[in-house]
N, C-alpha and C positions, 0 to 999 in steps of 0.2 A: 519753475519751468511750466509753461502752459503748452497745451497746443495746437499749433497753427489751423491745424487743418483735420478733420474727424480721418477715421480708418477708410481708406476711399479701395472698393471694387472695382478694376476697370481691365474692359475686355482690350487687348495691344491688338487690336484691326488698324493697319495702316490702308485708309480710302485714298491718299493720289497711286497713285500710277506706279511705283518704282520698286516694282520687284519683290515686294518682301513675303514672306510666309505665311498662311492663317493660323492662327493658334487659338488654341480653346480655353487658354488657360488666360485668371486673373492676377492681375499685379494689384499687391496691397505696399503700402508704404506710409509713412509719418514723419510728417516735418515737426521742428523741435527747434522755438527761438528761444534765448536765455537772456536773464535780464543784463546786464553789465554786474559784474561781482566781482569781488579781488580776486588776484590772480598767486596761484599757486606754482613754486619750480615740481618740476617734475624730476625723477631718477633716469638715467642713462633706458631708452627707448626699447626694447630687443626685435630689430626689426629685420635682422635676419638676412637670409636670402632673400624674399621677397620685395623687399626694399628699391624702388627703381629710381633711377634718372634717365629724366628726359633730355635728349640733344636731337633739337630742331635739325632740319637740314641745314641748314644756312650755319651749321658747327657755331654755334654761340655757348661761350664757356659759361657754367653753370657748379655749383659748389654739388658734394655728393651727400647724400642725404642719410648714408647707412653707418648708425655707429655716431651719432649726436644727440647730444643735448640739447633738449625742445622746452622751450617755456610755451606754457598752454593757458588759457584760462575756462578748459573744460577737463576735469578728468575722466571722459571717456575714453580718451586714447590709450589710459594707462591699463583698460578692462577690455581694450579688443585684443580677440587673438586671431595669430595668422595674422597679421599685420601686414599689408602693402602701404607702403608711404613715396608718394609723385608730387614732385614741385615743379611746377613753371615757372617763365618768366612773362608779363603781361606785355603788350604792345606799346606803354606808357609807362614801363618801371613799375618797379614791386614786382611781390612774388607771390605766386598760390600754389600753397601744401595740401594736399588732399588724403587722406587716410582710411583706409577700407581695411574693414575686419568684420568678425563676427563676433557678436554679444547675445547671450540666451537665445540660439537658436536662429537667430536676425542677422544681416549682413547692415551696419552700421558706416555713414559716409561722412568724417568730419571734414569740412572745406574750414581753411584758415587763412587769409588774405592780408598780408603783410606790405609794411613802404610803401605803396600804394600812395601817390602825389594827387590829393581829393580838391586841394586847395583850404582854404584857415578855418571851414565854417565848424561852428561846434554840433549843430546840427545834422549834418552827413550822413546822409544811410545807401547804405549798397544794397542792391536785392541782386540775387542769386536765378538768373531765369535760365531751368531746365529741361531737360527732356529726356528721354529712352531711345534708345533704338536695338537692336539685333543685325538683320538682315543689311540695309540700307544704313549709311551713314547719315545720306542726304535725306532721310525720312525718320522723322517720330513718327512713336504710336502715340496716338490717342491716351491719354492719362484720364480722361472720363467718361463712363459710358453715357453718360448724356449730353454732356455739350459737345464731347469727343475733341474736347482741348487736348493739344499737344505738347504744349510748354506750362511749366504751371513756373510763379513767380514767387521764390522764397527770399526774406528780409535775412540781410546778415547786421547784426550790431558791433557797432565798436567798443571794445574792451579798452582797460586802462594802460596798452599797452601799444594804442593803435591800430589794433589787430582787428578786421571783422570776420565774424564765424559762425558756421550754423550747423547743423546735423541732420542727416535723412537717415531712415530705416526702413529696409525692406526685408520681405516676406524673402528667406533660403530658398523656398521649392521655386520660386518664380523664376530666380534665376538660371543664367545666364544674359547680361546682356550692357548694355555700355550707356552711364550715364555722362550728357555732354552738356554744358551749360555756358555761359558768357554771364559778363558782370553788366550792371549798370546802373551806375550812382542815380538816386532818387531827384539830386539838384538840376542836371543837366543833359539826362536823357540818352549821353551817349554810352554805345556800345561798347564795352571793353573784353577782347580776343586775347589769345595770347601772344607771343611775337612774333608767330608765320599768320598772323591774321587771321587764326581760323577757332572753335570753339572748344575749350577745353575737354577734356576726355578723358576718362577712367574707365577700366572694366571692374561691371559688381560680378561675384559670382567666378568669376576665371583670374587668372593672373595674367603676366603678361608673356611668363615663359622664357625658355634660353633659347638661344637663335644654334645652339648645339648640346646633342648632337643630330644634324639634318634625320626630317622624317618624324616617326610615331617613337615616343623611348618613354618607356613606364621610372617612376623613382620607386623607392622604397614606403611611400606612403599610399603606393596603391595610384599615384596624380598621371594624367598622361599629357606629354608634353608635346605637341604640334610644332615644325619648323619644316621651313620651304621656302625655297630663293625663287624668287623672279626680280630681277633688277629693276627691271624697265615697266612691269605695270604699276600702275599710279594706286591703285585699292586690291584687297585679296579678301575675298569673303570663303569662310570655313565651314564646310557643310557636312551637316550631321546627321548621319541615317538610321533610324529603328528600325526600317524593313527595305532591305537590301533591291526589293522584286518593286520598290514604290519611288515613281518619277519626281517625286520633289522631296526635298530633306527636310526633316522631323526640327531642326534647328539652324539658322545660318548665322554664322557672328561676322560682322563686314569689321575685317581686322584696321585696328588705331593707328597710320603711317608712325605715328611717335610713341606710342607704347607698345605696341605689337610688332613694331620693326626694329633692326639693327643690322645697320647698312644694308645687303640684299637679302636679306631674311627676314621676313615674315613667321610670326613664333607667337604662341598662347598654350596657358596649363588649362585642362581641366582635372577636376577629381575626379577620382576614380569612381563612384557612387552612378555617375550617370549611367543610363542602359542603354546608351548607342549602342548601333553592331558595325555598322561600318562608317566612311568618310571621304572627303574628296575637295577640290576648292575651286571657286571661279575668282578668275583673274577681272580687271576692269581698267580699261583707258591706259594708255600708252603714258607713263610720266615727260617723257621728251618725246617729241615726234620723231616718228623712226618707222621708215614705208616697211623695214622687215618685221617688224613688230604689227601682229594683229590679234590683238585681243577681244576673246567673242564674251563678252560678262554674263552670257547664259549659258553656255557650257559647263559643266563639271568636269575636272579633271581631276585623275588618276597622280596621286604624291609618287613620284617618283623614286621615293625611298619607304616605299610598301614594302613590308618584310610579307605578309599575305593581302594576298589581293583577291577579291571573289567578282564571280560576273553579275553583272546589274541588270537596267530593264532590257529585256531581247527584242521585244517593239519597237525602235526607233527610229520612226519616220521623219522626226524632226531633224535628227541629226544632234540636237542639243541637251538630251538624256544622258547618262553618264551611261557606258558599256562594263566599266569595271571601276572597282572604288576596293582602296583599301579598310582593309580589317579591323576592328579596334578591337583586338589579342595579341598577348603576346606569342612567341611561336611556341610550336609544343615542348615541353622538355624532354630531353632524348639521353638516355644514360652510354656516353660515350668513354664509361671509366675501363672497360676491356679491350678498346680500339688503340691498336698499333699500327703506323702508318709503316707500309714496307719498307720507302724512302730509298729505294731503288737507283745504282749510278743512271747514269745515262744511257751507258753504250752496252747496259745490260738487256735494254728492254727489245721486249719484243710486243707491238702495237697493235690491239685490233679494232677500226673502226665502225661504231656501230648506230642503227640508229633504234633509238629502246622502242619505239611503237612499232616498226616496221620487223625487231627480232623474234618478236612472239603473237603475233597479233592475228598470224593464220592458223586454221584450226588444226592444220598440222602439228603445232607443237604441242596439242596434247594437255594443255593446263589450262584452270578453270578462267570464265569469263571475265569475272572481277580485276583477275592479274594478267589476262594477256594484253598487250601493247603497253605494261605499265612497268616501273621500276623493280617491283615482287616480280613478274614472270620474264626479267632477266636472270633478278637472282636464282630462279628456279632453272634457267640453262647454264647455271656456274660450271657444270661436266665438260661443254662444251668449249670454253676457252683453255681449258685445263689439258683437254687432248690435243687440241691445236697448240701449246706451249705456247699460249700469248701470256704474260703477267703486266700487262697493260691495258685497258680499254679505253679508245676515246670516244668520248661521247658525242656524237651531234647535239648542235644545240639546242639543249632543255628551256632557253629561256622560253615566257610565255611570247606568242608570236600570230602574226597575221593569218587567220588559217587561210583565206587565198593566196597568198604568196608562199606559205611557207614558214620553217623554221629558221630561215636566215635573212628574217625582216622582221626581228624583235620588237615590242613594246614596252618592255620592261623587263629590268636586270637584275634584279636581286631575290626574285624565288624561282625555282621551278616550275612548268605551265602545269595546270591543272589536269590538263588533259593524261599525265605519266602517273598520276593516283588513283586510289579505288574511288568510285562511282564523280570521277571529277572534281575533287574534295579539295581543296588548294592546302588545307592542313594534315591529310594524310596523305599526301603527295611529298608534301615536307617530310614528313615521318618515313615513307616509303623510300626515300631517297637516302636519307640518314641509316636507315639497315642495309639496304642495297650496299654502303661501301664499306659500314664496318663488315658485312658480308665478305664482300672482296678482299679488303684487308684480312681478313682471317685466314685467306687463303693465300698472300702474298702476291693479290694483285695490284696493281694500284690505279686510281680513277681519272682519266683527263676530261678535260670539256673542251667544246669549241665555243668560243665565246664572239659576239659579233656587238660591236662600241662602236663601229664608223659607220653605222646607219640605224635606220628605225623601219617600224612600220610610218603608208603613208598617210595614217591617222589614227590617234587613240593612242601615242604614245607621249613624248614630250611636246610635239605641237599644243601652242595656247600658250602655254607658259613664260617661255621668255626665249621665242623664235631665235632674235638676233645672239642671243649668247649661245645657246644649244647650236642653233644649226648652222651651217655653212650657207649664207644668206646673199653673200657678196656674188655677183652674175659672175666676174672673172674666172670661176674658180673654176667652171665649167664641171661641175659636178649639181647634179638632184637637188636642189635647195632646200625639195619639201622634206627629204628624210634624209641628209651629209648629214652628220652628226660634224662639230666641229672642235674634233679631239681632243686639242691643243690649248682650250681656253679652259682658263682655271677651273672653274665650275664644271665640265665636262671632265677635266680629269681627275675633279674630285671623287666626282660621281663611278668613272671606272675604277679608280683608284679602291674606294669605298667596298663597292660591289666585290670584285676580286678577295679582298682580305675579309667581306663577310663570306663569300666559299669557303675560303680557307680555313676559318675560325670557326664557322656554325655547320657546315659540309664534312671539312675534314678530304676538300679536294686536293689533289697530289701535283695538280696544274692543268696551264689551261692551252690550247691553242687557237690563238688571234687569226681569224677569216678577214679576208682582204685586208691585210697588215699593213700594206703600202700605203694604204691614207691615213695611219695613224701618223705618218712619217708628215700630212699635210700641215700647213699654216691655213688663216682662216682667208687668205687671200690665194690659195691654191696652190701657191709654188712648195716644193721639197726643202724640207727644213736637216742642215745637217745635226742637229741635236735637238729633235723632237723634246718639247717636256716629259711628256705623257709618258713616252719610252722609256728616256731616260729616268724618270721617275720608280717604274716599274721593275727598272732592273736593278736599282741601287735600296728599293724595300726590304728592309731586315723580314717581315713578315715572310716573303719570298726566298727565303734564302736557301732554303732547300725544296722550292717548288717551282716545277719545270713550265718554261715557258718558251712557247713555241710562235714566231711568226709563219703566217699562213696567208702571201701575196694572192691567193684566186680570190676573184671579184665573182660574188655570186648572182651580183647587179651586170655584169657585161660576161660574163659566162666563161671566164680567163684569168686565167695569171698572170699578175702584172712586174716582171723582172725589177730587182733594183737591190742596191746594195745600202743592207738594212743595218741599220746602226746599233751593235749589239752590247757592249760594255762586257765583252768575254759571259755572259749571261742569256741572251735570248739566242733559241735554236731556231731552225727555219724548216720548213717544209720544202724538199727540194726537187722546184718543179725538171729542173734540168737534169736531174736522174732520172726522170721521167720520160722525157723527151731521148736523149740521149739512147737510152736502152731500150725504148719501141725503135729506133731508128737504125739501130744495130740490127735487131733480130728480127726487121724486114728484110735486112740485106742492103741497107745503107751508110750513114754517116761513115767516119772515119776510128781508126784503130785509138789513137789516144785520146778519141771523147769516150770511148768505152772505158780503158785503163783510169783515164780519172774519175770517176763513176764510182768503179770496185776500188779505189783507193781511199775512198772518204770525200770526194770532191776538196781536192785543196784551192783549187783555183776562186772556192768561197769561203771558207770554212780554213783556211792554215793560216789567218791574221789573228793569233790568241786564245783562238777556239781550237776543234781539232774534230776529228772525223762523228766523235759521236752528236755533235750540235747537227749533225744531216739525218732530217727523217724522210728517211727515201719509200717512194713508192711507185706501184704501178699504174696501179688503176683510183679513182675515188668514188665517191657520194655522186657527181657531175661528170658526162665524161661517160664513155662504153665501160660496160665493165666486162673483165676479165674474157670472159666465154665469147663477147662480140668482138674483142677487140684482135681476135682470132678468126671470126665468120663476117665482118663487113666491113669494106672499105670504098663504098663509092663516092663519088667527087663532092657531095654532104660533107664526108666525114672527113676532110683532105687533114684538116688540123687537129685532127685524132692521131695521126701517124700510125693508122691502123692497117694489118692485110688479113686479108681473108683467105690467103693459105691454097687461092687457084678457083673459089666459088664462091660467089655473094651468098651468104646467105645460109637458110638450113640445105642439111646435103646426106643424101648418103653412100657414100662414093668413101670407100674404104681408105683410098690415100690421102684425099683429104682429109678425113678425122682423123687419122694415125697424121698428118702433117699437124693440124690445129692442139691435137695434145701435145705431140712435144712442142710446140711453142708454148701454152698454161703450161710445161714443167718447164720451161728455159727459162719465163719471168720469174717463173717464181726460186729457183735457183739462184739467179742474178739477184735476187732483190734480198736473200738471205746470205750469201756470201762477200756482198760487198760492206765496206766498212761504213759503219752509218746504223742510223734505227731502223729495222723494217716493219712499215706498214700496212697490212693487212686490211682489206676490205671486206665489210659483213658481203657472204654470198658468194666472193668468187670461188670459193674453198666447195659448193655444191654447184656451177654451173650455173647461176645466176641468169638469166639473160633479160635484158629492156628491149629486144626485138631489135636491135640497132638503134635507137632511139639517145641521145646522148641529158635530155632534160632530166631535172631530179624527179619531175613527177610522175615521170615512166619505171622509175624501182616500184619493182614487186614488192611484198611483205617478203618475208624467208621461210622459204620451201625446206620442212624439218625433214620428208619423206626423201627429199631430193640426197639426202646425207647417204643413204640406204643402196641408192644405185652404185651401179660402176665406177662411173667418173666419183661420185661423193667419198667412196670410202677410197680408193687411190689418191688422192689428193689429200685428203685431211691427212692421209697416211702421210704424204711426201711430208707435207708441212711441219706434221709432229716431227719428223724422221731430220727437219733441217732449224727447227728450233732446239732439237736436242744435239746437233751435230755442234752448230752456236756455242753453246753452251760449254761442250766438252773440248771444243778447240777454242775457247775463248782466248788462248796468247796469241792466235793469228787473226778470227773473224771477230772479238769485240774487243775493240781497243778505245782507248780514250784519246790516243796520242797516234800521228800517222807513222806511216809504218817507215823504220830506218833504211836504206839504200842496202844496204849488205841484207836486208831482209825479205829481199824482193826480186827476183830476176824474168825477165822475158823473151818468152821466145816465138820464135816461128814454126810450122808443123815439122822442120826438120833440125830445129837448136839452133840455127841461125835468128837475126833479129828480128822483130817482127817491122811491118813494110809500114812506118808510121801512119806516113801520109800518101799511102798508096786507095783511093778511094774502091778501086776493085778490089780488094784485098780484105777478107772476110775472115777471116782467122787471128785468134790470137789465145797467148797459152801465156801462165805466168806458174813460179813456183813459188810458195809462202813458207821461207826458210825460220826454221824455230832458233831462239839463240843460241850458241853453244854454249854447255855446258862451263862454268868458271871451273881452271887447272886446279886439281888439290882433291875434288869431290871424288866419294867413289864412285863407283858405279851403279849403285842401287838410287843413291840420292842423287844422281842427276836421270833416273830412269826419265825423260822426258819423249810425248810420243813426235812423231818422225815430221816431215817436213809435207807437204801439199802441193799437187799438180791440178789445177785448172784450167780449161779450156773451151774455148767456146767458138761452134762454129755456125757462120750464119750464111755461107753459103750453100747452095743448092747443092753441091756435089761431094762424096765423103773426102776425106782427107786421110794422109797415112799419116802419123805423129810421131817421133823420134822424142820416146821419154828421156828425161834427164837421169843420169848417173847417181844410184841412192849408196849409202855408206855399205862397206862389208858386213855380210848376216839381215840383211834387211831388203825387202822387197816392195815395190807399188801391189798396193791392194784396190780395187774399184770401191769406190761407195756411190757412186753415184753416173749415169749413163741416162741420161733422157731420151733414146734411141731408143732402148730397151724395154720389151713389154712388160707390164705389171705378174708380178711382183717383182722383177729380177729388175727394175731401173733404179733401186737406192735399195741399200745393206748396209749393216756393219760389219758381218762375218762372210764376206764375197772372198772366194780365192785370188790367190795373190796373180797378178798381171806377169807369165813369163814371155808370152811373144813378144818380138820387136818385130816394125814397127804399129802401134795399137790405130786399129780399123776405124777412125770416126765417123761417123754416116752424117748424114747433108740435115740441118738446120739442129743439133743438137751442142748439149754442153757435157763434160767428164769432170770426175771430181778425183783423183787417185791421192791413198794417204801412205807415205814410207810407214813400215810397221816390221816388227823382227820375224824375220822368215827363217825358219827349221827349214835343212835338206832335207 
């Protein structure tokens, strides 16, 4: 063996133009020709996982290389370890095997070039002309710091087997980076590619990695593995960052279309040894022309499947800086071995919607700075849902998000934003959130999220990447092109899909509720799809199978709810904005009698094809939209499609019949919104008077007013609430049911036991009784003690009504538990005297609750 070439220093400065990194560091290497010698068989190869084949675009069949029998006429191969072995086919027949491993410390490159049609001379020599790159495909470094050549030309010889071969070694530390080379016979000058015409390619130093699973995934050897789909761009360069606060990456590898790809992913291992801290990738050139596709190859973007994500340079005036770049860790370890999830029926819950920075974040609540507006100083008002009888919380959504826009203009799905942890931390925010719900579970609450999949931010989120798959691209669709997410195509529903069951699995989420659900319903050409994927997908997940999932039609992009009949496979619940509508329309003094009765019935007119009263989470007020206290004090021709009144005065007032009118309406909603069948839920703030001044945008919510708990209104109302979450509860055989209620279990009347006036639109009254079942014949009397039956009523007009109660059994009496007329404390009991006048006095805009119970003479 002699050698080629002495131990050669050279600084990798790429002088044209194109892009690449400075680096300070020298590449050493050694070329190694051997003379012709006999050839030895070698033992069965162990090459492992590592092992790859190449398939060209153009699908050209090629034999597999893992788990064969190699004749050599070098044994080096038999002394690398970590083995990667890649063979092409040349543009002229033959084949070339190239084998990278490491040997004492060295990354060793044996090239072996086979069939190869040279023509009869016995003379024939191939030389091997290569070069280096990193950043740039289309650019060498420099291989000398003084001539600052690019390609150097190594001699392969032919062996007695036809075979020509040679060997390079380079320096471990130098790497990462990609040696590319072409052949060219010594007789005839020409250039030989391989059979996409282009120049062969290996990575030294990295492997080429598995195209799953998408995203950063650690093995057991400590290696981290890179994968990322973009279809449509033609290069993907991998960018590697030591200091997170610094405008250009410490490393870029411009990934190998045929060794770094498989089919739409883009994929590379590194070892674990390196000291990046974070990463991110630029896309380059459009593979097929495609006007939706615009790829900026100086950008960095953000891997879509960051499990943490940290923020990057805050200077970016260019626009072309990266704002955030995932992590190289894995997430923290969280000991989830004491965590019982409640798992909660449906029709049990009682729902309260919250947003975590806005529940503690005024200095009202009293807890230290580090934790208020973050996941820690919810769980420090855990008292607070616990007196309101909610054991549900949903949460707005945590994803990380546009802070101009809001929290419901996501740019990323798969951790929680930074902003919900201590000092902004993206890994104790993870941590923070993972106590936050075995917290709640400890207490038998359970966690929902609002999760937002049909749109983005409108930059810094999947823009770059691969536009025309991601986003809704097509003009027809008549939707935002820059940030439709386009639900429906595989890649997008892998992606929710993904996300979803990492809550599930590394959260330990109880479900989620889907914001503007009605586009998930879309196709990528705009029209309504009767069997969405995505959906369908979602509900038929074994992972999901006992986690609640909720469509939620308001568009947070057009300020509404968009009606439609959602495709549920007996599995997705809905957000029901027509209980909504409905029961503001009542208790102005409008709509009609049997849009009220179907309301308190579970809405069957949505919800009685397979599902059943508990798939309706009914509400009054939300997050968008007046909340509670305005939706009683303003209704001027702004607010028309608020369906709000103001009770006879815009506005603040203090006119004694007005307030005493505006509270019993907050006690009528919130009454109606507890006894009808369905989930209710609860809006952080209305429970202390809340008010947005009339204003109906989300960025007119206040924080939450703790002091506000403390007045009049605060402790009357939390009271009612308790007082009607625990009433729920204890009459669960009539207010929470899974199933709607049977014909013989239900009667209605009019304020005199006549029937009520259907479709009489002046006609403001209406009364029902919730009959329990009788008793099965045989039982005694102690084991059928079952309690009595219910009279409610509800009146929305101006003027009182006399009411003619219905006939209860012998020994049993109507008792009041409830009267919204009635000043505090005497408007809800459970121990009120029994009702003997006939007929009972109801005063003008309230509702009555009477329960049969056994009456002593």
């Amino acid at each position: 063996m002699t050698i080629l070439s002495p131990l050669l220093a050279i600084t990798p400065l790429c002088f044209c133009n194109c892009g690449s990194v400075e680096s300070s560091k020298s590449i050493h290497y050694v070329c190694k020709t051997k003379k012709s010698r006999p050839t030895r068989r070698f033992g069965r190869m162990d090459v492992g996982k590592d092992s790859r084949l190449l398939f060209a675009r153009s699908r050209v069949a090629a034999q597999p290389t893992e788990q064969m029998m190699f004749t050599s006429s070098n044994p080096l191969v038999d002394q690398l370890k970590e083995v990667s072995t890649y063979r092409f086919r040349t543009e002229i027949g033959g084949h070339v095997k190239i084998s990278v491993g490491k040997i004492n410390g060295k990354y060793a490159v044996y090239v072996e070039v086979s069939s190869l049609e040279l023509g009869a001379s016995n003379n024939i020599s191939l030389m091997l002309i290569w070069g280096i790159y990193t950043s740039d495909s289309s650019c060498f470094m420099p291989l000398d710091s003084s001539s600052r050549a690019r390609t150097i030309e190594t001699p392969l010889l032919q062996n007695a087997f036809a075979r020509f071969a040679n060997e390079l070694e380079f320096e471990a530390k130098q790497t990462p980076f990609y040696l590319s080379f072409f052949l060219k016979p010594t007789s005839s000058g020409v250039e030989i590619r391989n059979h996409n015409k282009s120049n062969f390619c290996v990575p030294i130093g990295f492997d080429p990695g598995s195209p799953a699973p998408l995203g950063l995934s650690f093995s057991t050897d400590g290696s981290m593995n890179f994968a990322f789909f973009s279809r449509n761009a033609a290069g993907c360069v991998l960018c590697l960052y030591d200091d997170s606060t610094s405008g250009k990456p410490a490393l870029e590898l411009d990934l190998d279309p045929y060794v770094n790809r498989s089919g739409d992913i883009w994929h590379a291992s590194l070892e674990g040894a390196w000291t990046f801290l974070s990463y991110g990738y630029r896309c380059k050139g459009a593979a097929l022309q495609n006007d939706a596709d615009k790829f900026d190859a100086g950008r960095v973007l953000l891997d879509p499947y960051s499990k943490i994500i940290i923020n990057s340079v805050t200077d970016n005036v260019s626009g072309l800086l990266p704002k955030y770049l995932g992590r190289l860790c894995k997430e923290p370890v969280f000991d989830w071995s004491d965590d019982v999830r409640p798992n909660l029926a449906m029709e049990k819950l009682v729902v309260y919607r919250v947003n975590v920075m806005r529940f503690t974040k005024d200095n009202s609540s009293q807890i230290s700075s580090d934790a208020a507006g973050t996941f820690a100083g919810l769980i420090e008002k855990l008292s607070h849902f616990k007196n309101l009888g909610v054991n549900a919380v949903l949460l707005e959504s945590i994803f990380p998000f546009d802070e101009q826009k809001g929290p419901y203009f996501p740019y990323h799905f798969f951790s929680p934003s930074n902003v919900y942890g201590p000092s902004n931390c993206s890994v104790a925010a993870i941590s923070s959130i993972k106590e936050m719900v075995k917290k709640l579970h400890a207490n038998g609450i359970e966690v929902l999220l609002e999760v937002v999949f049909t749109h983005t931010a409108e930059a810094g989120a999947l823009q770059g990447i691969d536009d025309s798959s991601y986003y809704c691209t097509s003009i027809t669709t008549g939707l935002d092109s820059q940030n439709a997410l386009n639900c429906n195509h595989p890649i997008v529903q892998r992606v929710i899909l993904d996300s979803l069951q990492h809550w599930v699995t590394e959260f330990h989420i109880d479900g989620f509720c889907f914001i503007n659900a009605s586009s998930l319903l879309r196709s990528f050409g705009g029209e309504y799809l009767s069997r969405p994927p995505v959906v369908e997908a979602i509900a038929f997940d074994p992972l999901f199978s006992k986690t609640k999932i909720i469509a939620d039609c308001w568009d947070p992009k057009e300020l509404e709810a968009k009606e439609t009949a959602f495709p549920h496979w007996k599995k997705w619940a809905e957000m029901n904005t027509k209980f909504c509508y409905d029961i503001r329309s009542f208790l102005r003094g409008e709509g009609l009698l049997s849009d009220l009765a179907t309301r308190l019935c579970g809405s069957g007119d949505i919800f009685s094809s397979g599902r059943g009263p508990a798939f309706s989470f009914n509400f009054i007020t939300r997050n968008f939209g007046l909340p509670l206290v305005d939706l009683v004090s303003f209704s001027g021709d702004e607010l028309a499609s608020e369906l709000s009144w103001n009770c006879g005065e815009e506005g603040p007032t203090n006119k004694t019949t007005i307030l005493e009118r505006r509270l019993k309406q907050i006690r009528n909603y919130l009454f109606v919104l507890f006894v009808s069948l369905g989930v209710p839920v609860l809006n952080m703030g209305d429970e202390c008077g809340q008010s947005s001044g009339g204003s109906t945008s989300y960025g007119s919510r206040k924080p939450f007013d703790w002091n506000a708990l403390s007045t009049g209104f605060g402790i009357q109302t939390t009271g009612f609430i308790s007082f009607l979450s625990s009433l729920r509860m204890r009459r669960s055989d009539l207010l929470q049911k899974r199933n709607f209620l049977k014909e013989e279990n239900i009667d209605w009347h009019g304020s005199d036991q006549n029937p009520p006036r259907w479709e009489d639109p002046s006609c403001k009254f209406l009364a029902m009784t919730l009959k329990v079942d009788k008793p099965v014949s045989g039982l005694s009397s102690e084991s059928s003690n079952v309690e009595g039956d219910m009279f409610i009523a509800f009146n929305a007009a101006g003027r009182s009504e006399s009411v003619t109660l219905p006939e209860v059994p012998k020994g049993m009496a109507w008792h009041r538990l409830v009267d919204t007329a009635l000043p505090f404390p005497g408007f809800f009991s459970n121990d009120s005297e029994p009702v003997i006048r006939q007929p009972y006095e109801m005063k003008s805009h309230s509702c009555i609750l009477l329960e049969a119970n056994i009456h002593d003479d």
